[in-house]
Predicted model as a PDB file, atoms N, CA, C, CB and O in Angstrom, pLDDT in the B-factor column:
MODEL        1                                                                  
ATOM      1  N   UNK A   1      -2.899   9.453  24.210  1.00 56.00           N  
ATOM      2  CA  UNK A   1      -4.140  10.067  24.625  1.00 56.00           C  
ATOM      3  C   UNK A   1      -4.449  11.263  23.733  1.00 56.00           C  
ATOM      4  CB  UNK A   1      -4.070  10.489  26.098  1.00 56.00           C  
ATOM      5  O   UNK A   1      -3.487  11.809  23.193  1.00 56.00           O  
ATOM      6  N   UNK A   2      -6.065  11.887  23.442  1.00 64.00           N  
ATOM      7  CA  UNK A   2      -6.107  12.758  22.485  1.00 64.00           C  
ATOM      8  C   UNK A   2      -7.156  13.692  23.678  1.00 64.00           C  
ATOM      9  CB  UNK A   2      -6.691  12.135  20.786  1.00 64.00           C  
ATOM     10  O   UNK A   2      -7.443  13.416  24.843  1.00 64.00           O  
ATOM     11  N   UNK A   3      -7.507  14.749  22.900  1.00 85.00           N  
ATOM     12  CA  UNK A   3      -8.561  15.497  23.758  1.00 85.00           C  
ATOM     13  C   UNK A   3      -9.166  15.748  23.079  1.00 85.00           C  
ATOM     14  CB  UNK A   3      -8.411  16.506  24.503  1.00 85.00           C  
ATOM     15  O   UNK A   3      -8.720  15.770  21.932  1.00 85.00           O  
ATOM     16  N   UNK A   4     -10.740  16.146  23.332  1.00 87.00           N  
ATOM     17  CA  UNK A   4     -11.787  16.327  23.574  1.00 87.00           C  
ATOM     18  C   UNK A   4     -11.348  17.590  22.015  1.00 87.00           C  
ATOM     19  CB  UNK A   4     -12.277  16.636  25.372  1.00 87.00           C  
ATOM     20  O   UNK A   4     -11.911  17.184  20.998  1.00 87.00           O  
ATOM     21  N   UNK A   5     -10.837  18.389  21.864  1.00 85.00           N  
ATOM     22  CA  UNK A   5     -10.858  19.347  20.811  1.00 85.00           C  
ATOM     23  C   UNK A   5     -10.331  18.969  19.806  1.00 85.00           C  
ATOM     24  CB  UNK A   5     -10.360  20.432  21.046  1.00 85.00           C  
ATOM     25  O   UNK A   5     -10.565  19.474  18.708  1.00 85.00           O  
ATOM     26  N   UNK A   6      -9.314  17.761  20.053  1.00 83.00           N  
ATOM     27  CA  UNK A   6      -8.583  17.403  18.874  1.00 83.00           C  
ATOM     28  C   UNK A   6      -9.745  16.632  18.097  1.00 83.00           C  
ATOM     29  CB  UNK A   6      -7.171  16.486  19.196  1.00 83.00           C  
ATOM     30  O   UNK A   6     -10.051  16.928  16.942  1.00 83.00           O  
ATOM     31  N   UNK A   7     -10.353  15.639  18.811  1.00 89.00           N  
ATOM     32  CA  UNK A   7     -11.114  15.219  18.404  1.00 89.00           C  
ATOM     33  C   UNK A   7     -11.833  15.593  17.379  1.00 89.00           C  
ATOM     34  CB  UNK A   7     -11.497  15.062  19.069  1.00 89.00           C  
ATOM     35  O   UNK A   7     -11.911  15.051  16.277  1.00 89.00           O  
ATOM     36  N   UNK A   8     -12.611  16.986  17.953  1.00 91.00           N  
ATOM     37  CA  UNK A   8     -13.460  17.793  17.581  1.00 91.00           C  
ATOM     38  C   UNK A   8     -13.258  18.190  15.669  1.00 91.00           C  
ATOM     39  CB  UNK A   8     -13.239  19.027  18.694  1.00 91.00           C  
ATOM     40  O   UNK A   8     -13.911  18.179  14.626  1.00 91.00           O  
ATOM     41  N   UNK A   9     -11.891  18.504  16.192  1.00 88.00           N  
ATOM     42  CA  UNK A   9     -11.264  19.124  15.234  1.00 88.00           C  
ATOM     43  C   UNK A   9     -11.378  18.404  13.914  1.00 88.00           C  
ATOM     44  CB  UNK A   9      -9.967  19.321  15.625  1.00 88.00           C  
ATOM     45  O   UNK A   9     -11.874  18.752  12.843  1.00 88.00           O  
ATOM     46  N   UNK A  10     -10.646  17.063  14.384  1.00 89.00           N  
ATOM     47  CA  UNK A  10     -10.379  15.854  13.144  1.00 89.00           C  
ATOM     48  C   UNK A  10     -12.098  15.249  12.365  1.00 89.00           C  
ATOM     49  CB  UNK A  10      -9.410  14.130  14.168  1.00 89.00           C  
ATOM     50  O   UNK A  10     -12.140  14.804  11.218  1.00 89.00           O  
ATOM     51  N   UNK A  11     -13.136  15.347  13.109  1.00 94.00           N  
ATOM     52  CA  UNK A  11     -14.431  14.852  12.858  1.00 94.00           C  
ATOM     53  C   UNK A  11     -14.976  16.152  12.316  1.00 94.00           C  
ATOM     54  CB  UNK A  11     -15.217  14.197  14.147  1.00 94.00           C  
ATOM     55  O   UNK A  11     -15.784  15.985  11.403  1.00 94.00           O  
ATOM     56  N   UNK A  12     -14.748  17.335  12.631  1.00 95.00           N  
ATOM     57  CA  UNK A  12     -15.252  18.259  11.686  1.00 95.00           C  
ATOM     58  C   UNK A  12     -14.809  18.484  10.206  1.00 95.00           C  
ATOM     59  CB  UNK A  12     -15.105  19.340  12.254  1.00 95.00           C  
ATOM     60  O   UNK A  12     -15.563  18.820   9.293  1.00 95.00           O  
ATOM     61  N   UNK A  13     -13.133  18.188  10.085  1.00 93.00           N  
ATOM     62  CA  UNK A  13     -12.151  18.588   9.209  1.00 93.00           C  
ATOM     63  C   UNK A  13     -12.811  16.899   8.323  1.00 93.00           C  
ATOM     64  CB  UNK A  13     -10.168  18.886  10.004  1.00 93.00           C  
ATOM     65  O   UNK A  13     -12.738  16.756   7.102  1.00 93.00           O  
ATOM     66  N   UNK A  14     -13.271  16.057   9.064  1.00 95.00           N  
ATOM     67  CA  UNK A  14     -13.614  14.713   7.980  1.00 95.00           C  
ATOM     68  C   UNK A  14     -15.208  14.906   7.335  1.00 95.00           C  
ATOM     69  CB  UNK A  14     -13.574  12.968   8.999  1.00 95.00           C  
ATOM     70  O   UNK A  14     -15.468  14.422   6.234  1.00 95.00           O  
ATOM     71  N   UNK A  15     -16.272  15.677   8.148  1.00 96.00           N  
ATOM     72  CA  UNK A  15     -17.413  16.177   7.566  1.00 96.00           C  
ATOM     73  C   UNK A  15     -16.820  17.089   6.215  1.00 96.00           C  
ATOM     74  CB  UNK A  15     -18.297  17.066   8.744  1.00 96.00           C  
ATOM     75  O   UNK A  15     -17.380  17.010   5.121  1.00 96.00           O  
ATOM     76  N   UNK A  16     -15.745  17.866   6.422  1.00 95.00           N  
ATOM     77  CA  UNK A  16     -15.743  18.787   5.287  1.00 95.00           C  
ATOM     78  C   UNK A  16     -15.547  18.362   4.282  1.00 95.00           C  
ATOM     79  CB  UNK A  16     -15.028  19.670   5.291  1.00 95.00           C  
ATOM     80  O   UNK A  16     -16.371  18.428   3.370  1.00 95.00           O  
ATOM     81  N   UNK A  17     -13.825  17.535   4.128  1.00 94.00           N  
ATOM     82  CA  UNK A  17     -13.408  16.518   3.144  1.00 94.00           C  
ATOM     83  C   UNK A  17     -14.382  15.743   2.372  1.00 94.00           C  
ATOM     84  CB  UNK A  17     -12.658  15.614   3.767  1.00 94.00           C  
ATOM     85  O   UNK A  17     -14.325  15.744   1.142  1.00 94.00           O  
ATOM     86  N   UNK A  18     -15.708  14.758   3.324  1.00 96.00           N  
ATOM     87  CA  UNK A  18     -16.503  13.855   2.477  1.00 96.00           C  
ATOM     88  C   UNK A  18     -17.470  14.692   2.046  1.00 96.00           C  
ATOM     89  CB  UNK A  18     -17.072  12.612   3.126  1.00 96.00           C  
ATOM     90  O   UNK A  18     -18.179  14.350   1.100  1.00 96.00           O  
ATOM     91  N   UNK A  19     -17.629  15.823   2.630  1.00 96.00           N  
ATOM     92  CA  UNK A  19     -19.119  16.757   1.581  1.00 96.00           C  
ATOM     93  C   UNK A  19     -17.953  17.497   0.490  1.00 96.00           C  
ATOM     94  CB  UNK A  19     -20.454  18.547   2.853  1.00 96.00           C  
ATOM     95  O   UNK A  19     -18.308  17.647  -0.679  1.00 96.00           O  
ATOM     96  N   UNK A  20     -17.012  17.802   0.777  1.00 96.00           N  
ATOM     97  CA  UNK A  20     -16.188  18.926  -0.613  1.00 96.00           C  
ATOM     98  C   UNK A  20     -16.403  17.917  -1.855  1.00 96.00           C  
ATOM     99  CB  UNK A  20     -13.972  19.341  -0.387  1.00 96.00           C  
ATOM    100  O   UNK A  20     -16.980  18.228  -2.896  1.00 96.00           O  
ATOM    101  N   UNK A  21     -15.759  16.472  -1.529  1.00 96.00           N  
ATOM    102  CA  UNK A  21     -16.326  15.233  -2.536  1.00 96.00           C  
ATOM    103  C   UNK A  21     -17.292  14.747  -3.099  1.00 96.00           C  
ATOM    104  CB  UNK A  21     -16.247  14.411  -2.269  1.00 96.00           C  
ATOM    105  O   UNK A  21     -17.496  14.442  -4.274  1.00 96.00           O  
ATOM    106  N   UNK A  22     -17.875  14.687  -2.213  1.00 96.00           N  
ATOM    107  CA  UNK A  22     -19.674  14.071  -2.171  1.00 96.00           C  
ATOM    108  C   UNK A  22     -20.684  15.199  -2.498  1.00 96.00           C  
ATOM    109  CB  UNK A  22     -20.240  13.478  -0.425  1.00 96.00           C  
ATOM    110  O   UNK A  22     -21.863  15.033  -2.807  1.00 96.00           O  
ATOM    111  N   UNK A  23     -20.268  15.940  -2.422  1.00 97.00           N  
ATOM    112  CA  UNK A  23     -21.905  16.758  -2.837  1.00 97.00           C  
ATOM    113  C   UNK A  23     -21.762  17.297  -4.304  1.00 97.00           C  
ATOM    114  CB  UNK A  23     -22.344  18.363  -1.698  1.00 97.00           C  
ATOM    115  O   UNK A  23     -22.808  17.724  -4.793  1.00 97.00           O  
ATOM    116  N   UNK A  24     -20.682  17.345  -5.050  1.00 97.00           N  
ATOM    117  CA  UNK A  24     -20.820  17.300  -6.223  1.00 97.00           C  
ATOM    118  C   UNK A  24     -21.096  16.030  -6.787  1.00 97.00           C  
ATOM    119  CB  UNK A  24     -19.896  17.819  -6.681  1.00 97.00           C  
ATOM    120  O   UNK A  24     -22.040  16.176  -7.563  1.00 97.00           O  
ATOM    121  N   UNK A  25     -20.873  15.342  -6.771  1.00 97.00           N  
ATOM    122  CA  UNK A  25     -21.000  13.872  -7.245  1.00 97.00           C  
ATOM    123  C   UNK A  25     -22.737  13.799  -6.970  1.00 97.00           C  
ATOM    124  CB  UNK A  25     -19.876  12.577  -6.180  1.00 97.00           C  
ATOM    125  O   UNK A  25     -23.354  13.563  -8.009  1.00 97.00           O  
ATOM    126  N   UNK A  26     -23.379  13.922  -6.052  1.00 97.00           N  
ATOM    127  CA  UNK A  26     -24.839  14.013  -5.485  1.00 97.00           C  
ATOM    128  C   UNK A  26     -25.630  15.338  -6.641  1.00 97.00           C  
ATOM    129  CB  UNK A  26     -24.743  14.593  -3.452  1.00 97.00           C  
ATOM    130  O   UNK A  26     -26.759  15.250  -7.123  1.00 97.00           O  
ATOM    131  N   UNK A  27     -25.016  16.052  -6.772  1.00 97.00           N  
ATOM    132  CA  UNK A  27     -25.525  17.293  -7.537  1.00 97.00           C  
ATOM    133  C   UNK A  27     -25.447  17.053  -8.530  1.00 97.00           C  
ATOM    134  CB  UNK A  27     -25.030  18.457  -7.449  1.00 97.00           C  
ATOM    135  O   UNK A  27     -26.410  17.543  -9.119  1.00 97.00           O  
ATOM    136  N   UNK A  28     -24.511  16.284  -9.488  1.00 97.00           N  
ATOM    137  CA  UNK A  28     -24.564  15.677 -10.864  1.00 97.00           C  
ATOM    138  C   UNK A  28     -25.376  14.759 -10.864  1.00 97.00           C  
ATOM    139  CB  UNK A  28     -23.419  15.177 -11.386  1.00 97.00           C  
ATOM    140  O   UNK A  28     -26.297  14.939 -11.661  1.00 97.00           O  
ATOM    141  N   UNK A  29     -25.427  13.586 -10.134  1.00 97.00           N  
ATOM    142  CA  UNK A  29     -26.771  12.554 -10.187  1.00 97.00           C  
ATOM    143  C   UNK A  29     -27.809  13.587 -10.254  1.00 97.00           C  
ATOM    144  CB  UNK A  29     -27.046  11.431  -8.749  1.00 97.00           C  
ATOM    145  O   UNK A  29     -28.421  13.488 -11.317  1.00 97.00           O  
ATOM    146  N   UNK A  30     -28.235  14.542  -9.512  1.00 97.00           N  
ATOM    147  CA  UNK A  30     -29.844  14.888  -9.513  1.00 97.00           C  
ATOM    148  C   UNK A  30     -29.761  16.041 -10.713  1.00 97.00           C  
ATOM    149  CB  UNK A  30     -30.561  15.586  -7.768  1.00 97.00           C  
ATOM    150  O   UNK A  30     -30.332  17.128 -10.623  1.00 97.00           O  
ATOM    151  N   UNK A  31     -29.090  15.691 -11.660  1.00 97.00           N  
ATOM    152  CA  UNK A  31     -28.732  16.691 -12.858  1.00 97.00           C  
ATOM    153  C   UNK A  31     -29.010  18.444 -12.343  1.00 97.00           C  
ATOM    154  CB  UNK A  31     -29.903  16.224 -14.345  1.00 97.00           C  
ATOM    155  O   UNK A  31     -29.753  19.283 -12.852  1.00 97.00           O  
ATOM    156  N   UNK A  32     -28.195  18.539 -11.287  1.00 97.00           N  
ATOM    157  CA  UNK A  32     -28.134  19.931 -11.131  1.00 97.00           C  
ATOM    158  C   UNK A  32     -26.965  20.909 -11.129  1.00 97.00           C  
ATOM    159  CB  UNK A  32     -28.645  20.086 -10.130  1.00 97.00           C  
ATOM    160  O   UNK A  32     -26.890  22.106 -10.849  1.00 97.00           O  
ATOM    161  N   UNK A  33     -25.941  19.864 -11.598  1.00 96.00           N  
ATOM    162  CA  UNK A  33     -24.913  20.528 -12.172  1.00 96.00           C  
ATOM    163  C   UNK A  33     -24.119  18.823 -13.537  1.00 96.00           C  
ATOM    164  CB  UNK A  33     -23.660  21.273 -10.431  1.00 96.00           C  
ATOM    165  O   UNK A  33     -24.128  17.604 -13.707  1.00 96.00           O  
ATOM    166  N   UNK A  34     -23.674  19.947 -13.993  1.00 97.00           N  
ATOM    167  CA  UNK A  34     -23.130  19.308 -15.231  1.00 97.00           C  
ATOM    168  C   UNK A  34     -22.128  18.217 -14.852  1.00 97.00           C  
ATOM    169  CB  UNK A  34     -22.435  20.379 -16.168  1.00 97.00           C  
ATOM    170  O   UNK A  34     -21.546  18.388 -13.780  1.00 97.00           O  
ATOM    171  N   UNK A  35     -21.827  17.096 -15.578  1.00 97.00           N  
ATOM    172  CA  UNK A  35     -20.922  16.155 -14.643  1.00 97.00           C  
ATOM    173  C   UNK A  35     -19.353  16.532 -15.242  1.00 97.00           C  
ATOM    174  CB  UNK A  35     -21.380  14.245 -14.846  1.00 97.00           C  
ATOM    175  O   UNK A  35     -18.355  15.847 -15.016  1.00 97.00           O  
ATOM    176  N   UNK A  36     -19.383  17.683 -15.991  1.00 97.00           N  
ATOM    177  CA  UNK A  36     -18.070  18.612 -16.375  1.00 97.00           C  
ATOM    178  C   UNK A  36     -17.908  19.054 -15.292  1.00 97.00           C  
ATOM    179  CB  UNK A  36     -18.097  19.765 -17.429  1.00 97.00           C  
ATOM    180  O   UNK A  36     -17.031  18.637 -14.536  1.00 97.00           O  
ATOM    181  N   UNK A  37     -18.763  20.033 -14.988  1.00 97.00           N  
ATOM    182  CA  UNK A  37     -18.381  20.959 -13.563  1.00 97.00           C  
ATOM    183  C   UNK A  37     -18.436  20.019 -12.301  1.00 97.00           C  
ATOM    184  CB  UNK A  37     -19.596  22.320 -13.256  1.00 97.00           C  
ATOM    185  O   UNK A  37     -18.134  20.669 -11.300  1.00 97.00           O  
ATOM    186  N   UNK A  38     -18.608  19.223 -12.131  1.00 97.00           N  
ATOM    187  CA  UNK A  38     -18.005  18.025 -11.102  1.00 97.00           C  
ATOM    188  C   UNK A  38     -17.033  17.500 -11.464  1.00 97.00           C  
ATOM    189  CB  UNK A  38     -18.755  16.918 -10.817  1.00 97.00           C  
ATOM    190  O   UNK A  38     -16.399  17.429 -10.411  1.00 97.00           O  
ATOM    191  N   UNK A  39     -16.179  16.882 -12.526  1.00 97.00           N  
ATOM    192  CA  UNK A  39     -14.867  17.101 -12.739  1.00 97.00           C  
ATOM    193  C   UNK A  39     -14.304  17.883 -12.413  1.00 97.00           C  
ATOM    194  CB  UNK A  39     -14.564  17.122 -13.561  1.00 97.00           C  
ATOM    195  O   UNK A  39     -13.280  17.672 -11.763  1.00 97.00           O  
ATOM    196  N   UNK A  40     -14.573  18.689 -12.611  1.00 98.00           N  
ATOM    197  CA  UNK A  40     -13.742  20.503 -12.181  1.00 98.00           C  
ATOM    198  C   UNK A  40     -13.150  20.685 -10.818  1.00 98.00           C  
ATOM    199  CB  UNK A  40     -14.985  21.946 -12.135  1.00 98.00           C  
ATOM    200  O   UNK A  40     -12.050  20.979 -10.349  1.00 98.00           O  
ATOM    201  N   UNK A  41     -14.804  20.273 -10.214  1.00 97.00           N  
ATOM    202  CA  UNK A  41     -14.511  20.494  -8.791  1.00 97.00           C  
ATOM    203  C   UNK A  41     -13.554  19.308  -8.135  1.00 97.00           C  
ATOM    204  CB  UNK A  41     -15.931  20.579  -8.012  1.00 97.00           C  
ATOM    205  O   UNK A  41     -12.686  19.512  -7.286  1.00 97.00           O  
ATOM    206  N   UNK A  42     -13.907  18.002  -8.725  1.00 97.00           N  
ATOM    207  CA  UNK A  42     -13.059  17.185  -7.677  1.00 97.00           C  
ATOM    208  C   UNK A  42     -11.968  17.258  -8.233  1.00 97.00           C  
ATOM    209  CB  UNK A  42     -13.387  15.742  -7.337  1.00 97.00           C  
ATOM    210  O   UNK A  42     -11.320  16.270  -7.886  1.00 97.00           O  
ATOM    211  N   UNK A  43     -11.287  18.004  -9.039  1.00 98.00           N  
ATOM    212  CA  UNK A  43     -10.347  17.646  -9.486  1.00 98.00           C  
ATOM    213  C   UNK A  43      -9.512  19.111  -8.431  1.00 98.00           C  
ATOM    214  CB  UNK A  43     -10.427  17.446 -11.287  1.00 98.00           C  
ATOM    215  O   UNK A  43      -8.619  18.802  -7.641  1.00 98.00           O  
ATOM    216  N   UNK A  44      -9.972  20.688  -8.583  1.00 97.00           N  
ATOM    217  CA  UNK A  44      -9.970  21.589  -7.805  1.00 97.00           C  
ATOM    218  C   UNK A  44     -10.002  20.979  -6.465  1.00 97.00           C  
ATOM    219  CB  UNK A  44     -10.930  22.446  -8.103  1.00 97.00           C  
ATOM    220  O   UNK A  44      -9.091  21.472  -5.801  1.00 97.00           O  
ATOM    221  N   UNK A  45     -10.654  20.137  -5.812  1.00 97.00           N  
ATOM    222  CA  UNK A  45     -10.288  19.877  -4.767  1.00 97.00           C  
ATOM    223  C   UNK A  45      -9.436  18.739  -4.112  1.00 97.00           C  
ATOM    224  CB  UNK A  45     -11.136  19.965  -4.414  1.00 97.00           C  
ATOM    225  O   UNK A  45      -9.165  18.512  -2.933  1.00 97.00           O  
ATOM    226  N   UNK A  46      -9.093  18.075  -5.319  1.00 97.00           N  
ATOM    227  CA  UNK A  46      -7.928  17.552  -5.078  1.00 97.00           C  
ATOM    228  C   UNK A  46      -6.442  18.079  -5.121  1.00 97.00           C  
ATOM    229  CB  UNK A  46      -8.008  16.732  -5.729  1.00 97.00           C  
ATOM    230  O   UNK A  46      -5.463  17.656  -4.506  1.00 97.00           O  
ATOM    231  N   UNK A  47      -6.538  19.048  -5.955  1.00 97.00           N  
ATOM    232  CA  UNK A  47      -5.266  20.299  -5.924  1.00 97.00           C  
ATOM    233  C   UNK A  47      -5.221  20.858  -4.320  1.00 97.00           C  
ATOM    234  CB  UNK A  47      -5.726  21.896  -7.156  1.00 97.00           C  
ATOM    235  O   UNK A  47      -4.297  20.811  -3.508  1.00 97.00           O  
ATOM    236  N   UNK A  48      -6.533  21.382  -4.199  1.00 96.00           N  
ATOM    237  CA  UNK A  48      -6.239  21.933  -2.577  1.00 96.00           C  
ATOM    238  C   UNK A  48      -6.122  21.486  -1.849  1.00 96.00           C  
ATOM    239  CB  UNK A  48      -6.791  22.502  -1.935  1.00 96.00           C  
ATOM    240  O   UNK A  48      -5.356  21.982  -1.024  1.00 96.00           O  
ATOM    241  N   UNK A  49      -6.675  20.381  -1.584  1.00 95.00           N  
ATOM    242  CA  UNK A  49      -6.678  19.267  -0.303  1.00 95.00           C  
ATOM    243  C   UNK A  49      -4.968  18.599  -0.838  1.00 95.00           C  
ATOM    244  CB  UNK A  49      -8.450  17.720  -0.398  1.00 95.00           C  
ATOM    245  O   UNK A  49      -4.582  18.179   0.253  1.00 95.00           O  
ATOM    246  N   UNK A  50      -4.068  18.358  -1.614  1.00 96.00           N  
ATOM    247  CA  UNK A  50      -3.105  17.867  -1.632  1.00 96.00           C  
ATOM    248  C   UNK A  50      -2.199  18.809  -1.240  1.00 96.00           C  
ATOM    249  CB  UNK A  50      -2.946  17.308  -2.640  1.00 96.00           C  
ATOM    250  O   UNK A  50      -1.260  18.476  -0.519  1.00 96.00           O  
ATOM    251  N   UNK A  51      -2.337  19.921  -1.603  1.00 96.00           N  
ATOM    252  CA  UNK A  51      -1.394  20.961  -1.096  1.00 96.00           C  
ATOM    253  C   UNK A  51      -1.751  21.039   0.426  1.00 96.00           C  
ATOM    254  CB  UNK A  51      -1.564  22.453  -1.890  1.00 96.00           C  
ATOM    255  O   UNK A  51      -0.709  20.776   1.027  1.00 96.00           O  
ATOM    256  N   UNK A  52      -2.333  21.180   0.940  1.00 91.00           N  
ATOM    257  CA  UNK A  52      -3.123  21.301   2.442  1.00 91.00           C  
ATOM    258  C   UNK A  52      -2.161  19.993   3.110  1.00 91.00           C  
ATOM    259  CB  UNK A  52      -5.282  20.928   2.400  1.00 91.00           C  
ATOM    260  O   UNK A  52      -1.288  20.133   3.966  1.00 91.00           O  
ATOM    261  N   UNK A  53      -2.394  19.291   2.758  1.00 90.00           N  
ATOM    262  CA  UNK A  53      -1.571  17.827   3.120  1.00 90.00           C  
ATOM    263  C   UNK A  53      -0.146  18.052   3.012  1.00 90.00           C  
ATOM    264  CB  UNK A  53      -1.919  16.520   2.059  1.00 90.00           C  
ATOM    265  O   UNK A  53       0.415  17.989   4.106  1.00 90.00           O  
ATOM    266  N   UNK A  54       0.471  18.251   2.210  1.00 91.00           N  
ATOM    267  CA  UNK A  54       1.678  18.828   1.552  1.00 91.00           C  
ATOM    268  C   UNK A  54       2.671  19.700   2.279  1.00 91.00           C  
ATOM    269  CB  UNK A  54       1.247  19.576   0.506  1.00 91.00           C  
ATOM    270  O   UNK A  54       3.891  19.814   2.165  1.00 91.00           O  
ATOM    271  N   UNK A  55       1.592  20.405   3.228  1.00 86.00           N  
ATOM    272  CA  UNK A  55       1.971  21.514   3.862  1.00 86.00           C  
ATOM    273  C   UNK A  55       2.203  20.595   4.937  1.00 86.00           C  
ATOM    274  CB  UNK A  55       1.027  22.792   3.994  1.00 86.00           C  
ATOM    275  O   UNK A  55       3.343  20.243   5.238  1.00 86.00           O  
ATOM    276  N   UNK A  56       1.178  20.189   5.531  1.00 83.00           N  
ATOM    277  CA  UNK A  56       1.587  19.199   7.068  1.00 83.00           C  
ATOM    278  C   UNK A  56       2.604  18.675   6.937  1.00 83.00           C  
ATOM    279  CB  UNK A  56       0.726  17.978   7.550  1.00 83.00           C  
ATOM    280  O   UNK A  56       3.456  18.964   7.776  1.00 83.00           O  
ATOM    281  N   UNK A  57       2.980  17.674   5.837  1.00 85.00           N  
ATOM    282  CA  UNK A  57       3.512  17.225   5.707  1.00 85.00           C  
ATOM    283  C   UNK A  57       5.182  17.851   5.853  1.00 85.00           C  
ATOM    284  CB  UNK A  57       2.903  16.804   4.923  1.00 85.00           C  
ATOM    285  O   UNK A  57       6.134  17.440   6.517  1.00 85.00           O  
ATOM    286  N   UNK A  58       5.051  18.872   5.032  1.00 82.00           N  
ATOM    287  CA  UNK A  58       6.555  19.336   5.042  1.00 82.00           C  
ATOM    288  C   UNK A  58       6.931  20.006   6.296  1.00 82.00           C  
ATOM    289  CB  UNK A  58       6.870  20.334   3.885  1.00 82.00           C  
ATOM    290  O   UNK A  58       7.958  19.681   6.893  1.00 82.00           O  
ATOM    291  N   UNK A  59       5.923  21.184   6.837  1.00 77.00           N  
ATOM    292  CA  UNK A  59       5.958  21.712   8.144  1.00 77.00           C  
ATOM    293  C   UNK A  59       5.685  21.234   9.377  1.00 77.00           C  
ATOM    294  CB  UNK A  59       5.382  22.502   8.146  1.00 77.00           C  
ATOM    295  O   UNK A  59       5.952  22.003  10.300  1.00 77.00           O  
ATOM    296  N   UNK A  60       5.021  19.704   9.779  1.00 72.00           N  
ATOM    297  CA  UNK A  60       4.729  19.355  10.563  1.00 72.00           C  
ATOM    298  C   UNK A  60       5.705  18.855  11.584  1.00 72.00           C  
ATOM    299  CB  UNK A  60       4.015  18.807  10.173  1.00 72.00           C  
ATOM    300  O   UNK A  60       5.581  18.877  12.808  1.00 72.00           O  
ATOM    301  N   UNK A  61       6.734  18.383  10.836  1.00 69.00           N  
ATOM    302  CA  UNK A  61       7.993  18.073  12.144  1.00 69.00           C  
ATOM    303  C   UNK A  61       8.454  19.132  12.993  1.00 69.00           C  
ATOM    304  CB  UNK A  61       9.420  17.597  11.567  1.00 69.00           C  
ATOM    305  O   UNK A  61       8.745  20.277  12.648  1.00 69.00           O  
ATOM    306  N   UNK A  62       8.500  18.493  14.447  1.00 65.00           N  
ATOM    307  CA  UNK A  62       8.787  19.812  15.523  1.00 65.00           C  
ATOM    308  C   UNK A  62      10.535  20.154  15.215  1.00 65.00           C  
ATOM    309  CB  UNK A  62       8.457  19.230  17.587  1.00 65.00           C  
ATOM    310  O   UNK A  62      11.481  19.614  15.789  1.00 65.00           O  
ATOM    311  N   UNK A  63      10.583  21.000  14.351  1.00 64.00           N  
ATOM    312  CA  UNK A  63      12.021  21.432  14.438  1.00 64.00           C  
ATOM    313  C   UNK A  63      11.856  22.597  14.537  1.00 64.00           C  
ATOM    314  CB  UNK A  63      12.960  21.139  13.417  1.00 64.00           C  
ATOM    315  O   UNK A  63      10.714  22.896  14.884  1.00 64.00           O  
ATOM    316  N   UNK A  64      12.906  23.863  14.286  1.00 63.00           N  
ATOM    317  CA  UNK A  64      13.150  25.122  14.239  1.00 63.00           C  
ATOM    318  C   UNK A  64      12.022  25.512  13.319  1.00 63.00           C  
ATOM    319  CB  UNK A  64      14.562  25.465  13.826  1.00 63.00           C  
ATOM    320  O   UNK A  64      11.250  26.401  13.680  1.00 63.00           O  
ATOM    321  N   UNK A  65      11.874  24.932  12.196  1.00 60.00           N  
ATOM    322  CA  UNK A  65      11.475  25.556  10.891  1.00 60.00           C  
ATOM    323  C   UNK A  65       9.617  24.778  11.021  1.00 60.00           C  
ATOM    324  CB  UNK A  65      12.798  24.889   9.223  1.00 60.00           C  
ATOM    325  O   UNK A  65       9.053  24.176  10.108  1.00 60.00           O  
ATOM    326  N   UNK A  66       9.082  25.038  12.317  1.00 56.00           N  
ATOM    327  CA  UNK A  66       7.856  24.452  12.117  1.00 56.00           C  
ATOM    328  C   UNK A  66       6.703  25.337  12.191  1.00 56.00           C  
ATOM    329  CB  UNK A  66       7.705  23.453  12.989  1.00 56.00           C  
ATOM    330  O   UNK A  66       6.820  26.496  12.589  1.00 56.00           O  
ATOM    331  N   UNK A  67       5.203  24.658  11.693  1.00 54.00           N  
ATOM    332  CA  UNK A  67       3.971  25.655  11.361  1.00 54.00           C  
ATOM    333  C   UNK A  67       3.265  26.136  12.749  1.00 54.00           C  
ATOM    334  CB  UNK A  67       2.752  24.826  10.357  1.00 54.00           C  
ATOM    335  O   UNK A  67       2.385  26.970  12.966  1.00 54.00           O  
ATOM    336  N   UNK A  68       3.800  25.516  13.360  1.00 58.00           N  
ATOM    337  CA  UNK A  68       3.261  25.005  15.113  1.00 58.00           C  
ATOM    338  C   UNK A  68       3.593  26.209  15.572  1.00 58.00           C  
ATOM    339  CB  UNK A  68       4.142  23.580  16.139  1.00 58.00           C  
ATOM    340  O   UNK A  68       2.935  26.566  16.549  1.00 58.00           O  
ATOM    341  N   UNK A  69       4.842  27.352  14.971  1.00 54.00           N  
ATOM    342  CA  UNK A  69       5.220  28.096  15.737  1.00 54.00           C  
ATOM    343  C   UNK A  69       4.224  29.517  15.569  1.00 54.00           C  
ATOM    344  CB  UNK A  69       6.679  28.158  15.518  1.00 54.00           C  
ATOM    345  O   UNK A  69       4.271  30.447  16.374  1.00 54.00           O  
ATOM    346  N   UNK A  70       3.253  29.479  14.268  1.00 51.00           N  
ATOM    347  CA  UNK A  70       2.264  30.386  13.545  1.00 51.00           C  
ATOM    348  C   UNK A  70       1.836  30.412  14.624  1.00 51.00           C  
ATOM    349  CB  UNK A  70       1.352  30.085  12.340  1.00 51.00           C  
ATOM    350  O   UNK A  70       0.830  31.076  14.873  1.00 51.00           O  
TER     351      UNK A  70                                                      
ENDMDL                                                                          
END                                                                             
């Protein structure tokens, strides 16, 4: 079972992910940014979003040493 915030949470955190992607890619089609500086960015946001992941990943198990406890 999930709740009502988790929810919330995961459908907001997936709006962010597909616009951090998508709106450069959209901004280079309408030539309003360079399709260099959209490289840049998805590439920048693939650094952050992997580390972000990275982190769950390593801290997410409920042991002593978890992020859960922040």
């Amino acid at each position: 079972m999930s709740n009502a915030c988790k929810e919330l949470a995961i459908f907001l955190t997936t709006g962010i992910v597909v616009s951090a992607f998508g709106l450069p890619i959209v901004f280079a089609r309408a030539h309003l940014i360079a399709w260099g500086a959209c490289a840049l960015v998805l590439t920048g946001n693939t650094v952050i979003f992997a580390t972000i992941l990275g982190f769950f990943l390593v801290f997410g198990s409920n042991d002593d040493f978890s992020w859960q406890q922040w």
